[in-house]
N, CA, C and O atoms as CSV, one atom per row, in Angstrom:
chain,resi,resn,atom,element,x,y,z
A,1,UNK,N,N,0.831,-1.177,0.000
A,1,UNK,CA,C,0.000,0.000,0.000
A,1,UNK,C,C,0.880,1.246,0.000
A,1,UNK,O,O,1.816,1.424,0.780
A,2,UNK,N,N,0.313,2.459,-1.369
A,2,UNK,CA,C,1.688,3.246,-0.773
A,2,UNK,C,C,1.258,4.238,0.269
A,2,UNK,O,O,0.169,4.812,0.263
A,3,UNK,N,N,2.027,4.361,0.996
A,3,UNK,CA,C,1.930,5.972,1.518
A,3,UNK,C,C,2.950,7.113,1.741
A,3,UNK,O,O,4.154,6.870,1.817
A,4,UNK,N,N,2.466,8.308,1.840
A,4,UNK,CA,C,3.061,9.584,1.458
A,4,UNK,C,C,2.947,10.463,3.241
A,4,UNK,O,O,1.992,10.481,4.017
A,5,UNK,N,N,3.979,10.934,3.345
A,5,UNK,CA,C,4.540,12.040,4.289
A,5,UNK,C,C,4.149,13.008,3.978
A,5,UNK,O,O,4.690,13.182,2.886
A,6,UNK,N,N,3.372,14.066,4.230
A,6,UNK,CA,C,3.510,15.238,4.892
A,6,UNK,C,C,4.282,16.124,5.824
A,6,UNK,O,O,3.520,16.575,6.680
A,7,UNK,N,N,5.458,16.516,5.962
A,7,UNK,CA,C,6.005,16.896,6.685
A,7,UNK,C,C,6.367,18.619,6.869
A,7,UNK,O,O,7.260,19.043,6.135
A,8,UNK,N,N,5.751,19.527,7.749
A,8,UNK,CA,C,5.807,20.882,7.870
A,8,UNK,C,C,6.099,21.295,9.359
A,8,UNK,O,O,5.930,20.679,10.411
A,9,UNK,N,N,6.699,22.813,9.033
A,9,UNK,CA,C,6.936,22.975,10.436
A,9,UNK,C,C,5.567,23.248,11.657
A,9,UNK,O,O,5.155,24.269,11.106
A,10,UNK,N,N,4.798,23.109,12.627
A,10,UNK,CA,C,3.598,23.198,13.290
A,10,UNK,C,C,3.401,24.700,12.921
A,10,UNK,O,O,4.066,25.731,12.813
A,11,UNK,N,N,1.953,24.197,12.771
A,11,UNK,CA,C,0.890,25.688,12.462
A,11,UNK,C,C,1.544,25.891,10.769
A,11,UNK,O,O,1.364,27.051,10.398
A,12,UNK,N,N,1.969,25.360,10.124
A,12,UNK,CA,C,2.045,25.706,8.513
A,12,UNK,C,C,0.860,25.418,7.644
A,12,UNK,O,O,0.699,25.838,6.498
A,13,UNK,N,N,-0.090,24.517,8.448
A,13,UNK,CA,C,-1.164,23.810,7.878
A,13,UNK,C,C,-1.982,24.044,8.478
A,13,UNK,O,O,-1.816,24.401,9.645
A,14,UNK,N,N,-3.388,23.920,7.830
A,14,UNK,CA,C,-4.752,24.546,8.817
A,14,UNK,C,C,-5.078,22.619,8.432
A,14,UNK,O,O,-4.813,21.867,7.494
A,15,UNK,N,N,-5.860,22.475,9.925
A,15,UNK,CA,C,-6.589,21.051,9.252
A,15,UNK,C,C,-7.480,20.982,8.355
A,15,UNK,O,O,-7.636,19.824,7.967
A,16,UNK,N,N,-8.457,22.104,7.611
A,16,UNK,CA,C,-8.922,21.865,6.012
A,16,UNK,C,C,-7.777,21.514,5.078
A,16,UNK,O,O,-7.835,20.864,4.034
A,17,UNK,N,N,-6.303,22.298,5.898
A,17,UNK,CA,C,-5.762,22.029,4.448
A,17,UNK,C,C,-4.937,20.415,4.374
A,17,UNK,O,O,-4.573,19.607,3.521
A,18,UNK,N,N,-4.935,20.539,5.486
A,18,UNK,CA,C,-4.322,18.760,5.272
A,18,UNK,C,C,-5.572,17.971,4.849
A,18,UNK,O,O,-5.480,17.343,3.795
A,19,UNK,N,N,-6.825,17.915,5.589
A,19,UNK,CA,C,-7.943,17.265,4.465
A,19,UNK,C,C,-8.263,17.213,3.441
A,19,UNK,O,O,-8.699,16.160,2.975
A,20,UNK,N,N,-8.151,18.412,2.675
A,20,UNK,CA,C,-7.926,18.614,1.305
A,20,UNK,C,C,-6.725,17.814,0.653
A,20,UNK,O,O,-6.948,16.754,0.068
A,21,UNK,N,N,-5.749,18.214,0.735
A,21,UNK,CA,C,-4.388,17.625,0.731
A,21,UNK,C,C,-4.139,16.335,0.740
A,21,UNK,O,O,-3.517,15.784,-0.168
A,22,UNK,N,N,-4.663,15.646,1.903
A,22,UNK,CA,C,-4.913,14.781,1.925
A,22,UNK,C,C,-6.003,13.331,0.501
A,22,UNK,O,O,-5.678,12.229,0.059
A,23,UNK,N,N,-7.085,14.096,0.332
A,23,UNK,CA,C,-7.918,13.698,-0.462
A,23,UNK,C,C,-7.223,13.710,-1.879
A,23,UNK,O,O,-7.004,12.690,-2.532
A,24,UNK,N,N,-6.859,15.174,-2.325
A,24,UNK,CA,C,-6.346,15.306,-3.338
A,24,UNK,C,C,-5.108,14.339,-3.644
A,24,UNK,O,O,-4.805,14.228,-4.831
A,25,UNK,N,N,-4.410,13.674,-2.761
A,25,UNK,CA,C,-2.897,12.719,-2.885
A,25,UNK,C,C,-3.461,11.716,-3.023
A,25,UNK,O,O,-3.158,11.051,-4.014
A,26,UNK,N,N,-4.780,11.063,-1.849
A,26,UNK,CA,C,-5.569,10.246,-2.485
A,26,UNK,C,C,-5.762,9.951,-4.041
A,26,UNK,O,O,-5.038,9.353,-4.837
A,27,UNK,N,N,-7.000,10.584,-4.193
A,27,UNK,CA,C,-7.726,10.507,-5.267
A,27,UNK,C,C,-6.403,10.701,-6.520
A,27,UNK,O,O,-6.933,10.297,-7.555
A,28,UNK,N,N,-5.109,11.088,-6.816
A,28,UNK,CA,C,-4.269,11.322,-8.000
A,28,UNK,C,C,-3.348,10.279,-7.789
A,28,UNK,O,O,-2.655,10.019,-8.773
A,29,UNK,N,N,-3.128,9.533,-6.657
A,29,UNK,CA,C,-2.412,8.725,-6.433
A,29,UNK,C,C,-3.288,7.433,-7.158
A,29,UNK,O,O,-2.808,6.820,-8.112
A,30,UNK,N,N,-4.721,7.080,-6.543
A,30,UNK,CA,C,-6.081,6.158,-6.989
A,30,UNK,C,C,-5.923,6.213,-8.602
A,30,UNK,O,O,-5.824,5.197,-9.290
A,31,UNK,N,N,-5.913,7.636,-9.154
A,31,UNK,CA,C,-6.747,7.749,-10.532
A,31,UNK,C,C,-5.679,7.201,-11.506
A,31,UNK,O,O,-5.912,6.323,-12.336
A,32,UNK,N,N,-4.339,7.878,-11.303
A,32,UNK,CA,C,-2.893,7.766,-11.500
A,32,UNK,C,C,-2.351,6.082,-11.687
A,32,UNK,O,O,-1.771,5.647,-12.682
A,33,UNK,N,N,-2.717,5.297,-10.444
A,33,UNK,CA,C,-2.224,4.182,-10.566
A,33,UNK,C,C,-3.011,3.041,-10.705
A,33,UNK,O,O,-2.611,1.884,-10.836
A,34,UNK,N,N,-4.053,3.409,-10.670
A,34,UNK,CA,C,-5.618,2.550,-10.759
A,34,UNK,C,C,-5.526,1.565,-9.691
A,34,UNK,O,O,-5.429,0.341,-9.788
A,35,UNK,N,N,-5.565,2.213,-8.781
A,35,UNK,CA,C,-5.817,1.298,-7.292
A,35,UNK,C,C,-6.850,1.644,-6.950
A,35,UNK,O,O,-7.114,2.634,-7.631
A,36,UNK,N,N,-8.150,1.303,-5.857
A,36,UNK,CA,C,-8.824,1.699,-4.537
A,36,UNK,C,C,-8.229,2.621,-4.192
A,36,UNK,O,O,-7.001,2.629,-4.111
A,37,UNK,N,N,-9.274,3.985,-3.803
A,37,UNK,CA,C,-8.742,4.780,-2.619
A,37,UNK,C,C,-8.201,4.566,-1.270
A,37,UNK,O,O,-7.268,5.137,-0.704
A,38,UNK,N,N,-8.976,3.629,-0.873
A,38,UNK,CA,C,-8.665,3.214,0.364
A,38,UNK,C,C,-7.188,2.432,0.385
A,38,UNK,O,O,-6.558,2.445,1.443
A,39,UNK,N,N,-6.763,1.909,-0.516
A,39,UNK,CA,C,-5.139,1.307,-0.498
A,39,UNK,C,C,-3.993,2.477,-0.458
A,39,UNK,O,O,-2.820,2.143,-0.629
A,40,UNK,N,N,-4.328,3.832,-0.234
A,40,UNK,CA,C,-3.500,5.193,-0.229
A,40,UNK,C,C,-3.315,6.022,0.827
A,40,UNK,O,O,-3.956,7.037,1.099
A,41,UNK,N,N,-2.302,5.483,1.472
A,41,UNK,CA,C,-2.253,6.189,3.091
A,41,UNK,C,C,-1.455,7.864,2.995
A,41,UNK,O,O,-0.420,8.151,2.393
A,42,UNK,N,N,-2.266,8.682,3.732
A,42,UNK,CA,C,-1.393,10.024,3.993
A,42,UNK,C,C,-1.410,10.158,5.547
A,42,UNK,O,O,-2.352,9.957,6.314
A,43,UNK,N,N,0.038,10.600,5.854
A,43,UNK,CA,C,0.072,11.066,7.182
A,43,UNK,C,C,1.327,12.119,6.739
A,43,UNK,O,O,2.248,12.127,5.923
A,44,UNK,N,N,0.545,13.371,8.240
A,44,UNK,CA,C,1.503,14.467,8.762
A,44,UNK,C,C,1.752,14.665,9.495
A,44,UNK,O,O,0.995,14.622,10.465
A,45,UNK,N,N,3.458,15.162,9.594
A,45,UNK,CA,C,3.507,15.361,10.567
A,45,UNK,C,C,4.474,16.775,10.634
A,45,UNK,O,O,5.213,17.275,9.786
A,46,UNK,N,N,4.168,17.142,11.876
A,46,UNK,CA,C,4.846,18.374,12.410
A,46,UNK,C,C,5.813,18.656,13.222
A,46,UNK,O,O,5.764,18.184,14.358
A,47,UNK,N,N,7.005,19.558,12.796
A,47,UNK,CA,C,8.274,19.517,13.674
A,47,UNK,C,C,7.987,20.933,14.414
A,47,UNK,O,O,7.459,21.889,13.847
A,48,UNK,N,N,8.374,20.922,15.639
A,48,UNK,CA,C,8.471,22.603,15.921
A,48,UNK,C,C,9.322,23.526,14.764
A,48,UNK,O,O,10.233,22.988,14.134
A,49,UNK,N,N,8.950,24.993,14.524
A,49,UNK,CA,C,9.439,25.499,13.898
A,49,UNK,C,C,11.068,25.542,14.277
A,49,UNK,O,O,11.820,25.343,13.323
A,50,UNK,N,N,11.634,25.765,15.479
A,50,UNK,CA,C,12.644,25.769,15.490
A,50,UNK,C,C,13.385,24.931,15.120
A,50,UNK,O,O,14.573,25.231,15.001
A,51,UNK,N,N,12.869,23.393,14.766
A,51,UNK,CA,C,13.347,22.689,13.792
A,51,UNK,C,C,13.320,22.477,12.192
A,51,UNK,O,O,13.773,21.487,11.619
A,52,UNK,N,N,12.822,23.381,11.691
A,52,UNK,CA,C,12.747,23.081,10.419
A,52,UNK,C,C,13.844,24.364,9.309
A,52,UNK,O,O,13.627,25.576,9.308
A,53,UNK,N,N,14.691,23.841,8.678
A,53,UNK,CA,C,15.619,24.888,8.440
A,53,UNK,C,C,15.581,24.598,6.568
A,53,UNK,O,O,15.478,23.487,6.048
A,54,UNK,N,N,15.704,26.025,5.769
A,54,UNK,CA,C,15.751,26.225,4.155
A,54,UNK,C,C,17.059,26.662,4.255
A,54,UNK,O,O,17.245,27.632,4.989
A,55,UNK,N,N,18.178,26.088,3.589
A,55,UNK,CA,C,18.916,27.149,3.298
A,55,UNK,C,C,19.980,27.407,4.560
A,55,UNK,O,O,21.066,27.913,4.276
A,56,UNK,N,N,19.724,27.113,5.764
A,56,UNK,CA,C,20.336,27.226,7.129
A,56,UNK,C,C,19.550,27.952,7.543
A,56,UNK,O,O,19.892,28.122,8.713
A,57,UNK,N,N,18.290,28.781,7.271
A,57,UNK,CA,C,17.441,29.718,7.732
A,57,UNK,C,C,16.369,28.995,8.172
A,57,UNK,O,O,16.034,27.862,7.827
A,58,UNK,N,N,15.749,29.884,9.123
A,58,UNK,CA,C,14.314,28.893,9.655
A,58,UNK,C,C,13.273,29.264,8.811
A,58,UNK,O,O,12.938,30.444,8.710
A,59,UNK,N,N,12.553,28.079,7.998
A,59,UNK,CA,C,11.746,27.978,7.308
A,59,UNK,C,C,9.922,27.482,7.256
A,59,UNK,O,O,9.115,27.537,8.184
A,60,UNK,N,N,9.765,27.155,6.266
A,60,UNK,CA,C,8.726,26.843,6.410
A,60,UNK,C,C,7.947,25.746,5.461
A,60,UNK,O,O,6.726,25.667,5.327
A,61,UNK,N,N,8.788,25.050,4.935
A,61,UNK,CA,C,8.679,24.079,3.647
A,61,UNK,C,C,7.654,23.177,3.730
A,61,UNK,O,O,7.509,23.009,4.940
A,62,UNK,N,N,6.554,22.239,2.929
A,62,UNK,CA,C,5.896,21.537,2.349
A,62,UNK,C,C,7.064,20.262,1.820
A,62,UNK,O,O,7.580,20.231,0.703
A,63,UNK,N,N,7.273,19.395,2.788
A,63,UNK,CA,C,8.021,18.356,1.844
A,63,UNK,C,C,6.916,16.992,2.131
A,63,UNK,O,O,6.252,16.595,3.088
A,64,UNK,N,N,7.125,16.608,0.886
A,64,UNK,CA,C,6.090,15.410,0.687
A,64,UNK,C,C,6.982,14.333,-0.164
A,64,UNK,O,O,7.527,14.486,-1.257
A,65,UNK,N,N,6.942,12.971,0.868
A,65,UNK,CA,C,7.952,11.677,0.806
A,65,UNK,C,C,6.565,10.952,0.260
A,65,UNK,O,O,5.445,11.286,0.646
A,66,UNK,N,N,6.888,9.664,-0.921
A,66,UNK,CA,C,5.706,8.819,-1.327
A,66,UNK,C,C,6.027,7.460,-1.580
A,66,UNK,O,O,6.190,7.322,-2.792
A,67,UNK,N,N,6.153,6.627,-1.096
A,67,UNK,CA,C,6.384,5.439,-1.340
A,67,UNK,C,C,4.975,4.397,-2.088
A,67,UNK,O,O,3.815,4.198,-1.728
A,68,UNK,N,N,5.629,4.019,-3.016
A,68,UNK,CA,C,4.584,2.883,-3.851
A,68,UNK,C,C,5.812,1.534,-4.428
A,68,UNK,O,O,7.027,1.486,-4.619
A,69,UNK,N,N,4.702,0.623,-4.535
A,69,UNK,CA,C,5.661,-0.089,-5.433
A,69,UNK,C,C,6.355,0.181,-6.591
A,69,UNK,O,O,6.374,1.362,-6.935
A,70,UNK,N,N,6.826,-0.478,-7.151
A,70,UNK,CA,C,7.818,-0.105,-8.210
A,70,UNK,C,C,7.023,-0.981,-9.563
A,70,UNK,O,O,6.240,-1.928,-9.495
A,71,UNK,N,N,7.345,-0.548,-10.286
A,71,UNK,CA,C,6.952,-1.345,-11.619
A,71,UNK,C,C,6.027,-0.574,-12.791
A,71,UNK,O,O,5.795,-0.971,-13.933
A,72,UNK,N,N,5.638,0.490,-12.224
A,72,UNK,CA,C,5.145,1.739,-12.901
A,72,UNK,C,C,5.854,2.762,-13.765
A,72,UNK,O,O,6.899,3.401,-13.638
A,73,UNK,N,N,4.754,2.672,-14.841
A,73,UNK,CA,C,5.676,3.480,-16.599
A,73,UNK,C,C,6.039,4.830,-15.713
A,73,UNK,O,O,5.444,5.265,-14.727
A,74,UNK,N,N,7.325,5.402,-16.452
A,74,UNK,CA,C,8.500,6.354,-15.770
A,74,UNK,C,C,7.098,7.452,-16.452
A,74,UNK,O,O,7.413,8.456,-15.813
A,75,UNK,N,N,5.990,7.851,-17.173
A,75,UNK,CA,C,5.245,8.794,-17.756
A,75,UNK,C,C,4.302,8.749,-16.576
A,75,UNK,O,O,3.663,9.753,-16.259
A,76,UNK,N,N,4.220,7.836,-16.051
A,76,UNK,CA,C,2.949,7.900,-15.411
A,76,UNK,C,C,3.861,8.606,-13.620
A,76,UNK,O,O,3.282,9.487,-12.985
A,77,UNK,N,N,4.635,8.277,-13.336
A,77,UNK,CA,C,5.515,8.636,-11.896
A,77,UNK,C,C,5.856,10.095,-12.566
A,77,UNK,O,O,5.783,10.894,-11.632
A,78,UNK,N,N,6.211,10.824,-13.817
A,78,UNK,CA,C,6.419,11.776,-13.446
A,78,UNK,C,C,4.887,12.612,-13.505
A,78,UNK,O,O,4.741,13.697,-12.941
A,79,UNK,N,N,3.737,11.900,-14.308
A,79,UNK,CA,C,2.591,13.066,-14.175
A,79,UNK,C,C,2.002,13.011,-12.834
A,79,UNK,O,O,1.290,13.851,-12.284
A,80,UNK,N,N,2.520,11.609,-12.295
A,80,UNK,CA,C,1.925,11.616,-10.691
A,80,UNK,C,C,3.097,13.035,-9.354
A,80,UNK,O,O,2.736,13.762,-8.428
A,81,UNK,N,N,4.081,12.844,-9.820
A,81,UNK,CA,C,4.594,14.108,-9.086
A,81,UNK,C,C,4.368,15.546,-9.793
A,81,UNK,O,O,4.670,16.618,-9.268
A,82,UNK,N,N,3.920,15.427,-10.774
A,82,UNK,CA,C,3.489,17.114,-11.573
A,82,UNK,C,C,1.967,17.509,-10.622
A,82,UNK,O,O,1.577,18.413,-9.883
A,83,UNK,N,N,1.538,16.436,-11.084
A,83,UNK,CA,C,0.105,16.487,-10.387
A,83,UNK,C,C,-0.048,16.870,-8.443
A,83,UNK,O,O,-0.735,17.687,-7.830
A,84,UNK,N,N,0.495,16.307,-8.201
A,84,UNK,CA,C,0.932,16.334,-6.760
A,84,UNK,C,C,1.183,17.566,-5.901
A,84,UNK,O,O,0.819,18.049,-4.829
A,85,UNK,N,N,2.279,17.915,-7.282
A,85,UNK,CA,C,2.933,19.686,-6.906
A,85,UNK,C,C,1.866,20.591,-7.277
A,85,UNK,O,O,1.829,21.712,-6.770
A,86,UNK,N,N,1.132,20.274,-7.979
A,86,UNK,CA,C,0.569,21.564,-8.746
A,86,UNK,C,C,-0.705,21.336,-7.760
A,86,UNK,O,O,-1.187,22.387,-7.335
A,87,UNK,N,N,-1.337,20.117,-7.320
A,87,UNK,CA,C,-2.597,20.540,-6.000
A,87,UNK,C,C,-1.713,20.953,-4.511
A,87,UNK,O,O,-2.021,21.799,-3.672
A,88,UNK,N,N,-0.713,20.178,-4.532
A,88,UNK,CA,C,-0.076,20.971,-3.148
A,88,UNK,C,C,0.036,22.445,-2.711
A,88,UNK,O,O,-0.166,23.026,-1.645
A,89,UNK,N,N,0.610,22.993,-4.473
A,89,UNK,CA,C,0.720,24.118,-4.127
A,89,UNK,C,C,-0.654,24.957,-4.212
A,89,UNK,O,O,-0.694,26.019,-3.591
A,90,UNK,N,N,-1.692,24.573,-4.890
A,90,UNK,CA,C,-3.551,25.429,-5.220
A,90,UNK,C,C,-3.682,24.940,-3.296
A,90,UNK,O,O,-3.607,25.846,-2.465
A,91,UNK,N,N,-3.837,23.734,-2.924
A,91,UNK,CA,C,-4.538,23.925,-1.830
A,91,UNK,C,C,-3.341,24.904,-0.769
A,91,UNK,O,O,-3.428,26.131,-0.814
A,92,UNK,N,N,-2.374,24.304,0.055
A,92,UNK,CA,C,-1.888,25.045,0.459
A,92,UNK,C,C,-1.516,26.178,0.613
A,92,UNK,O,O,-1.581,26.604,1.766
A,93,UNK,N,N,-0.975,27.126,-0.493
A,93,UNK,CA,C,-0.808,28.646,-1.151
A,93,UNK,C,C,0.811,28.392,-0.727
A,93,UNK,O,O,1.642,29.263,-0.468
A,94,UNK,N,N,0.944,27.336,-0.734
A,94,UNK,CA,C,2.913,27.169,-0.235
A,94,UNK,C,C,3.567,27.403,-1.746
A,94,UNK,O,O,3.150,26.442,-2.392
A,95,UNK,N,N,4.172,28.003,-2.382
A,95,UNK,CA,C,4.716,28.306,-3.811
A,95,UNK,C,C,5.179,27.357,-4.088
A,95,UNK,O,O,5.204,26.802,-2.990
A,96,UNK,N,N,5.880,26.236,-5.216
A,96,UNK,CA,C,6.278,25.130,-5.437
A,96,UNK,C,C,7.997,25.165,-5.261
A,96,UNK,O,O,8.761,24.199,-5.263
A,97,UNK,N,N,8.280,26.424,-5.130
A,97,UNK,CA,C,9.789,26.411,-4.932
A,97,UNK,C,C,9.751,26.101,-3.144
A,97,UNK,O,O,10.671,25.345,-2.831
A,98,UNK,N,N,9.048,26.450,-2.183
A,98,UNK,CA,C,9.420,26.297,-1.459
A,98,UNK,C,C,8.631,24.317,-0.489
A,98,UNK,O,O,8.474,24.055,0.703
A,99,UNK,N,N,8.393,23.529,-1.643
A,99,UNK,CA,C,8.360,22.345,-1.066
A,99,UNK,C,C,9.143,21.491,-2.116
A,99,UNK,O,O,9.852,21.742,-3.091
A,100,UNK,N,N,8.680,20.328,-1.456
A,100,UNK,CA,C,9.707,19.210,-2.155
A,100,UNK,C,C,8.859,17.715,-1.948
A,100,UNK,O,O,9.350,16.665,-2.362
């Protein structure tokens, strides 16, 4: 089953937006690889800000880790991370330079 990380510094996220966020990794991860929704785990989590550093500066980044099996066309893994970035960044308002 794959699942995907969320990882931000606390208070970067409102909980609509991880629900959203959430759904949306769902459902592109589902449509993307033609699995069940329900086989698509998301979890987040939060570091204190004083831990989270850009650059050596204290930041505020969107990084998102995704594990799936392997065996999937290299067209389809990169429209699944285009896709990914481009709702991360509409729901969140986090700019795409500053996640990963």
């Amino acid at each position: 089953m794959p699942i995907y990380t969320c990882t931000t510094a606390q208070g970067t996220l409102t909980a609509d937006a991880k629900g959203e966020l959430a759904t949306e990794i769902t459902r592109i991860h589902a449509e993307i690889n033609h699995v069940p929704l329900a086989y698509v785990n998301v979890v987040f989590s939060e570091l204190p800000q004083d831990s989270v550093y850009v650059g050596g500066e204290p930041g505020a980044p969107l990084l998102i880790g995704g594990w799936a099996r392997r065996g999937h066309p290299q067209e389809e893994t990169t429209r699944l991370a285009l896709e990914l970035s481009a709702a991360a960044s509409r729901i969140t308002g986090i700019p795409t330079a500053s996640w990963w």
